[in-house]
N, C-alpha and C positions, 0 to 999 in steps of 0.2 A: 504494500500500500504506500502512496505517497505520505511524505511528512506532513501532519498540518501544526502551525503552531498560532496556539489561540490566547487567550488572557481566560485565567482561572483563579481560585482560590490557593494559599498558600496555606490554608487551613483545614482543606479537605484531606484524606488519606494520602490522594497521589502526590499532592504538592507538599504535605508531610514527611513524606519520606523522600522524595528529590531533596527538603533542604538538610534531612539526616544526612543522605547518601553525600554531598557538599560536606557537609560537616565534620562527617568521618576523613575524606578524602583528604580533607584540611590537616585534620588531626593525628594523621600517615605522616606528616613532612612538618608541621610544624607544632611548636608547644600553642598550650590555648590561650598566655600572654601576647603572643604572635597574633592572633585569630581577628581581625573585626570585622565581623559579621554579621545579618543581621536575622533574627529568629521568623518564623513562621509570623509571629504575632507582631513583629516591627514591622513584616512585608504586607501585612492585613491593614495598608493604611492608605488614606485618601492619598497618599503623595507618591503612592506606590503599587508602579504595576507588575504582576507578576504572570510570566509568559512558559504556556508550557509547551514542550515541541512533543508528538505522538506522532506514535508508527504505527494505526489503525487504532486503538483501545490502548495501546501501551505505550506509558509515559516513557520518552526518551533521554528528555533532559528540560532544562529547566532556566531563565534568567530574570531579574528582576529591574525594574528600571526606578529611581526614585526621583522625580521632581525636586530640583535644588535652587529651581527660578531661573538663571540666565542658563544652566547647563542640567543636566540629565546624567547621573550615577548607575553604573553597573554596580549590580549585587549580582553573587550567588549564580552565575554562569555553572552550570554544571550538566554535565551528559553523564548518563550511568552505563557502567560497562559496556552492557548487550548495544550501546549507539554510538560509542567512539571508532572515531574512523569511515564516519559516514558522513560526515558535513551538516552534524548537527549545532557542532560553536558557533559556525559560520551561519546558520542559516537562522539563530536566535538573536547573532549579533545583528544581523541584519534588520530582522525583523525588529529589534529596541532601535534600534538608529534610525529607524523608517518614524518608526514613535516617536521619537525625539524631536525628527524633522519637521514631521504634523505640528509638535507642540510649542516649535516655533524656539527648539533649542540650540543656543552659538555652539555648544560643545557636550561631547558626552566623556566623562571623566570616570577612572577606575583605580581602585588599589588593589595589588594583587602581592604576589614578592616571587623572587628572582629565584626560586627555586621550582616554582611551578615554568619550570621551562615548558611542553607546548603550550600555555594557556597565554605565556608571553611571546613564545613563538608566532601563536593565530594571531595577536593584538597590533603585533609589529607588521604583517601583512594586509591586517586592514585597515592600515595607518596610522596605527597610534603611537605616538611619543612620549619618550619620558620628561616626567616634568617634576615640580618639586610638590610638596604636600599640598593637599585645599583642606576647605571645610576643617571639620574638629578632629583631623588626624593627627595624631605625634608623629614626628619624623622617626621612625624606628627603625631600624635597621635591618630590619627583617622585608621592610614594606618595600613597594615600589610602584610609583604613582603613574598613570598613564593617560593622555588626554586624546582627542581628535576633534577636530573644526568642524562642523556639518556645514 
């Protein structure tokens, strides 16, 4: 079946467990002082949409977009297992950035860190740069901030 990726609940089962399966993924490679994140119940908010990609009935993976006013935040990019390697990153980044565009956003900005090499690998391909911390990030050492102009 083609992919469809729609805006859903991050509070229902499926989108419960895409931001587990994130969160573990996270907790693979980095400590949870490392981690900002944001829960099921932070993405359940007016300023925040949460986008799920399916492969007929089965959730594939998962992004979040949050309204920051002049620019548009990635949260929580995640594809599970059984959808890596299919062009699932790429086809939710796409789809938040389409969002972003609509909502009339200069830039879509990200923190991620330099150890999740492909997630930095895909971000660098779809043009985004590094740049230094926004909003209420610490500069941490672990992080690594990434923007793109719409």
């Amino acid at each position: 079946m083609p992919l469809t990726i729609a805006v859903e609940s991050p509070l229902s089962p499926d989108g419960r467990a895409l931001v587990e399966g994130s969160q573990a993924a996270l907790l693979a490679v980095f400590s949870a002082d490392e981690i900002f994140t944001f829960s099921p119940e932070e993405l359940a908010t007016p300023d925040a949409t949460f986008l799920v990609a399916r492969d007929g009935p089965v959730p594939q993976g998962c992004v979040a977009m949050v309204d920051c006013g002049d620019y548009a935040e990635v949260k929580r990019l995640y594809v599970a297992p059984s959808g890596r390697g299919g062009g699932v990153a790429r086809a939710l980044m796409a789809a938040l950035e389409a969002r972003a565009r609509r909502a009339g956003k200069a830039f879509v900005r990200l923190e991620t860190g330099d150890r999740l090499v492909p997630a930095v690998a895909l971000y660098r391909v779809l043009g985004y740069h590094v740049r230094g911390p926004f909003g209420d990030y610490p500069d941490h050492p672990a992080s690594l901030f990434m923007e793109k102009a719409l």
